[in-house]
C-alpha positions in Angstrom: 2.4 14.5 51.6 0.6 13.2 48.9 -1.3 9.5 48.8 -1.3 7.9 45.8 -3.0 4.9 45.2 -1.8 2.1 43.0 -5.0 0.5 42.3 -6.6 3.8 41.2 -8.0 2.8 37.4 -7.6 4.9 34.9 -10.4 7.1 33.6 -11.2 8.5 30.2 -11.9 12.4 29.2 -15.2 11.4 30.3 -14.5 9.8 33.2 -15.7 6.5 32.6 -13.0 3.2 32.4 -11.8 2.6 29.1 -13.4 -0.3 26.7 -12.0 -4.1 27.3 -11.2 -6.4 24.7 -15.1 -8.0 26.3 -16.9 -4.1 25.6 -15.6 -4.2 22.2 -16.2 -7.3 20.8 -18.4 -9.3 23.3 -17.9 -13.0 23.7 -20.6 -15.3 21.2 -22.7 -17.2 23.3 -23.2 -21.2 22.5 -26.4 -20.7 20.4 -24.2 -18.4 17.5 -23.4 -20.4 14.4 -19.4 -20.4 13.5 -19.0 -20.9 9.9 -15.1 -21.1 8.8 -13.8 -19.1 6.1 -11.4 -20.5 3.6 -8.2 -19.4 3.8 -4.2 -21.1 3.7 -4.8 -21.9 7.7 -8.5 -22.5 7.3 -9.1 -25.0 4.1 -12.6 -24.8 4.2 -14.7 -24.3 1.5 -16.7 -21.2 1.5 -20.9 -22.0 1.9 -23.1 -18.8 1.1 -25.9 -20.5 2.0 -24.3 -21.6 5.5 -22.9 -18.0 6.0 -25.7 -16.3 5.3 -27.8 -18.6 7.6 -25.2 -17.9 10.2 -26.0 -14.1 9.4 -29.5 -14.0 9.4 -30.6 -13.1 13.0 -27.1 -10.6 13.1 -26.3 -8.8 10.7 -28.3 -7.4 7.5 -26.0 -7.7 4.3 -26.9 -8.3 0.8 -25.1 -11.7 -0.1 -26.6 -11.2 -3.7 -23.4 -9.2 -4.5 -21.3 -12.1 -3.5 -20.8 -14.7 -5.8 -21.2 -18.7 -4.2 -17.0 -18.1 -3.4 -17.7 -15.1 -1.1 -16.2 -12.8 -3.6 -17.3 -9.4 -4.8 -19.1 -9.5 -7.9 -20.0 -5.5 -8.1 -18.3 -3.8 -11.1 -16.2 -0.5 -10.8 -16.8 2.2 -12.9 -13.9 4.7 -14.6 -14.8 8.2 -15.2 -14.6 7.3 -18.5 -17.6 5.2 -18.5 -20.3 7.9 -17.7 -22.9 7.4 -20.2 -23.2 11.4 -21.4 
């Protein structure tokens, strides 16, 4: 006879729980700036200076390869354009 128990959680390889939606991308507390990004649903217009200020204490990008839209301004190179 074999108990099982329903309320057993489920273990990884590892035998820890698996990640929550919370583990993986933790809740923002009050004091993090939001800055909305332009898009169909969100007609905001795009502020470097307000995103990068937003950024500052987070995450460490180089905005200078963004131009003041948020867009890409590196240039891609063909094969073609190796200077031999």
């Amino acid at each position: 006879n074999t108990n099982t128990n329903t309320n057993t959680q489920t273990l990884d390889r590892f035998g820890l729980p698996p990640p929550t939606i919370d583990d993986v991308f933790p809740p923002l507390s009050s004091d993090v700036s939001r800055v909305p990004m332009h898009s169909k649903r969100c007609p905001h217009d795009f502020d470097k200076d307000e995103v990068a200020n937003a950024m500052k204490n987070h995450l460490g990008v180089d905005l200078d390869v963004f131009d003041d839209r948020g867009y890409s301004i590196h240039v891609e190179r063909n094969d073609d354009d190796d200077d031999d």
